[in-house]
N, C-alpha and C positions, 0 to 999 in steps of 0.2 A: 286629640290627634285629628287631624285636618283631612280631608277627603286625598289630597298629595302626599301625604306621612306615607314612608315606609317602616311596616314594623317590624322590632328583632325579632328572630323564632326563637330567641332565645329568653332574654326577661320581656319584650312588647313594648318594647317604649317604641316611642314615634318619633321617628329620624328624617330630614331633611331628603327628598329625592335626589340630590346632590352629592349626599353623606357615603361613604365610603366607607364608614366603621360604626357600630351604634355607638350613639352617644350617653351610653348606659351603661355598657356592659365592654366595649369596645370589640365586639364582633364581625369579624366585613359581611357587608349588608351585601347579597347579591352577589357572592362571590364567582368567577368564571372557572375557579381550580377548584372540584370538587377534594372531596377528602375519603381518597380510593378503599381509606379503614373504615370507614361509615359505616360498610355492610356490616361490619362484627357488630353492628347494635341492633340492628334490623329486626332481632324479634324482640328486643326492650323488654323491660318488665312487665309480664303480663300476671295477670290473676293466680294465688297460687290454687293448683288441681284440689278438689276435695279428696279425704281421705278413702272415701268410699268409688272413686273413679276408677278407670281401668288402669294398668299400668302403663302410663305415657309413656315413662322414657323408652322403656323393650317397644312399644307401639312406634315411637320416633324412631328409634335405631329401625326396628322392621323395615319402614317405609323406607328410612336410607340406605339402606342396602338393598331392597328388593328394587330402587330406581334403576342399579347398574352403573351410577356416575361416582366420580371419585368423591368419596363422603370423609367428611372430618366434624368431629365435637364442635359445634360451636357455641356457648354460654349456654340458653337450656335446652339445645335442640343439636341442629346438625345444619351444615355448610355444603350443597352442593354442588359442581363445578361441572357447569354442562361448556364441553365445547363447540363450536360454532361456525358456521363459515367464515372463512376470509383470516382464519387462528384468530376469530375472536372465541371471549368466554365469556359467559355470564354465571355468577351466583346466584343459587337459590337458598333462601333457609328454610328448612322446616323446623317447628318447635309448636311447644300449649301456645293458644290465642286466647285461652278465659274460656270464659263459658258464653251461651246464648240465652236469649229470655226465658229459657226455660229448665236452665242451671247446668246442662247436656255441655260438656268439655268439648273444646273447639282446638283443632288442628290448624296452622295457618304457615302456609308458603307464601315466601314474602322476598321481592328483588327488586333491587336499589336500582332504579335508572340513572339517577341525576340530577344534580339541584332544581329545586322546585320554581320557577318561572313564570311571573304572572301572565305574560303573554302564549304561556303553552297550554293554561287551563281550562281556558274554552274547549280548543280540540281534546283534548283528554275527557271531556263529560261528554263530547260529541262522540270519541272511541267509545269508552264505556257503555255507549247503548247500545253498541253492537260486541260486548263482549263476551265470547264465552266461560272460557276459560281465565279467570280472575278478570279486578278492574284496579284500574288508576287510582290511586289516594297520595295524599301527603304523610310523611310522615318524619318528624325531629328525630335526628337522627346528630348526638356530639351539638348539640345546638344551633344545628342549621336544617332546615327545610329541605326535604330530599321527593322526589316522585317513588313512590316504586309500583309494582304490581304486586298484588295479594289477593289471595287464594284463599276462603275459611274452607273445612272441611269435619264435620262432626266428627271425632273422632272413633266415635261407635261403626262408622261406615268407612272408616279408612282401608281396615282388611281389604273390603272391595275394590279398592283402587287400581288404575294401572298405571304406578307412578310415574315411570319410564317415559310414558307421551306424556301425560300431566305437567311434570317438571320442565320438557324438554319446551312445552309451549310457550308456559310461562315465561320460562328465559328468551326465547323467541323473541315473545311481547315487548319485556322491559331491556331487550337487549336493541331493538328497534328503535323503540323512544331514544334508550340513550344515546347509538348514532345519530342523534335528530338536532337533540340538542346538546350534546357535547362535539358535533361538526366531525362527527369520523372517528373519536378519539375513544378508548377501551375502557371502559372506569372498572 
């Protein structure tokens, strides 16, 4: 694949900068209409919890409910819907992240900005040096490249948290970006 190839996120072949669909898989390469379902993957398959870990799900339900926002089940966590100036909203999920180097089960708040765009990735490592509260990553999401904002959190020290603002920044964050590069439009 040539230094001009774009590649699928989905199988990686390398596609003609021109190409409109992979030529592999037939997926639109760089699509401008995100796919507003996307977020229901958002915490994807992660690591399953060891036996011996605390009880996540009652620890994920805790934290959804102690945020205050409207929570609903989402695949192994929960779906929060923080609202926003202007009637916008953004989603957050909370659900298990795996564990960290040191086997310790990991919490992860996670919100879908909008397709991932090579020309927005610079700024996005230039934000993230200045991030507090979570940073910018990519992440496959339905087989396409998405931005979002994510957030680990041990989940031995979740008790402590104050979800309420935590959540509410987050969405803040990924609700920013995605005005940015979705030109005003609510994903």
């Amino acid at each position: 694949m040539g230094p001009s190839s774009i590649s699928c996120a989905r199988c990686a072949t390398g596609n003609h900068p021109a190409s409109h669909f992979c030529s592999g898989c037939g997926l639109p390469l760089g699509s401008v209409e995100p796919d507003a379902g996307a977020g229901s993957d958002a915490l994807g398959p992660y690591e399953a919890p060891e036996p011996a870990d605390r009880d996540l799900v009652g620890l994920l339900r805790d934290l959804a409910l102690r945020s205050g926002f409207e929570a609903t089940p989402s695949g192994p966590g929960w779906r929060l819907l923080v609202p926003l100036e202007l009637d916008r909203r953004q989603a957050v999920y909370v659900g298990p992240g795996g564990t960290d180097h040191d086997g310790r089960s990991i919490l992860a708040l996670v919100s879908v900005c909008g397709p991932a765009r090579e020309r927005d990735a610079r700024t996005l490592l230039k934000i993230n040096a200045r991030a507090v509260d979570g940073h910018f990553a990519i992440k496959v999401l339905r087989g396409e490249e998405y931005f979002v904002v994510i957030h680990n959190v041990a989940a031995e020290s979740a008790g402590h948290l104050h979800p309420a603002g935590l959540v509410r920044r987050i969405a803040e964050v990924a609700d920013g970006l995605e005005d940015r590069i979705l030109r005003g439009r609510d994903l």
